[in-house]
C-alpha positions as CSV (number, residue, x, y, z in Angstrom):
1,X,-10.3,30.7,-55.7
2,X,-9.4,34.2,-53.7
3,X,-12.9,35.3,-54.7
4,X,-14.3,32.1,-52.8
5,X,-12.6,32.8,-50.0
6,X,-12.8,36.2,-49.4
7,X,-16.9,35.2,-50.0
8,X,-16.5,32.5,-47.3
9,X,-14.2,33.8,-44.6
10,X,-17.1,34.7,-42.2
11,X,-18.5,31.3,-42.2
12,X,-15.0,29.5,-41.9
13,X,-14.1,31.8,-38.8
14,X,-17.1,31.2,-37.2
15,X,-16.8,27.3,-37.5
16,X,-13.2,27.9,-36.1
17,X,-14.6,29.3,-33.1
18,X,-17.7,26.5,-32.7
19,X,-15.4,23.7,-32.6
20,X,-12.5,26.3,-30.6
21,X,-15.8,26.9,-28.1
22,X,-16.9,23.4,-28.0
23,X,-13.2,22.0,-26.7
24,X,-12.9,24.2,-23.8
25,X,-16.6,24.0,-22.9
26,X,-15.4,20.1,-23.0
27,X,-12.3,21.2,-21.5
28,X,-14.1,23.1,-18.8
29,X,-16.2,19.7,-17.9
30,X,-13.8,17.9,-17.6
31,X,-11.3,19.9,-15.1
32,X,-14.5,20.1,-13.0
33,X,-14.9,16.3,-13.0
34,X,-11.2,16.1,-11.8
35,X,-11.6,18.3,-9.5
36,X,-14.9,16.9,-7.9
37,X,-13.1,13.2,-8.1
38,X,-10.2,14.6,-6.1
39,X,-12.1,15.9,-3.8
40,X,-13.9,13.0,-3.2
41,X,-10.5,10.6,-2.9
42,X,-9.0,13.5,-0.4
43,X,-12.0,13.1,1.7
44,X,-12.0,8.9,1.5
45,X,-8.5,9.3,2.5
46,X,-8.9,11.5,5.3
47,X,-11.2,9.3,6.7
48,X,-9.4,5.9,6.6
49,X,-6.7,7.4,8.1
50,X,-8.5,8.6,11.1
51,X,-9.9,4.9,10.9
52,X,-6.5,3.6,10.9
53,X,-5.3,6.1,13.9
54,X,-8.4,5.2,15.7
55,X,-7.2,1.2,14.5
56,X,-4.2,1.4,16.1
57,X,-5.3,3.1,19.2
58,X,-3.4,6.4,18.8
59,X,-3.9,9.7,19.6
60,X,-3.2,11.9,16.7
61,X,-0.5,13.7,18.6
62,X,0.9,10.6,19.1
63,X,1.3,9.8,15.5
64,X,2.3,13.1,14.6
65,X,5.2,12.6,17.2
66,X,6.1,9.0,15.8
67,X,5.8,10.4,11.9
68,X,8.1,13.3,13.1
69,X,10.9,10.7,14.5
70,X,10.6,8.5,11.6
71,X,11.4,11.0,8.9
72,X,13.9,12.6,10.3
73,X,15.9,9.5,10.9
């Protein structure tokens, strides 16, 4: 049984490091993803809130001022 091993050993590290390779290439994809999709909500947010502010009729200096007030109340 040693003797099969120590005969094998290349070949079972180097399938260790396929399948070690394959999960962070995987792992790699998908932290990009995330990071691409929260990029994408931050924008979409950004946007309806200057939507909202322009909405409401506010400057945003104005809001800042009213946000500031708020929170510290």
């Amino acid at each position: 049984m040693t003797a099969l091993l120590l005969q094998f050993w290349p070949y079972l590290l180097g399938a260790a490091a396929l399948i070690f390779g394959a999960f962070k290439i995987r792992q790699s994809g998908v932290n990009a993803e995330r990071a691409k999709q929260a990029a994408s909500e931050l924008a979409a947010r950004t946007e309806g809130q200057k939507i909202d502010d322009a909405v409401a009729g506010r400057s945003p200096d104005d809001n800042r001022e009213r946000l500031g007030k708020w929170s510290k109340s």
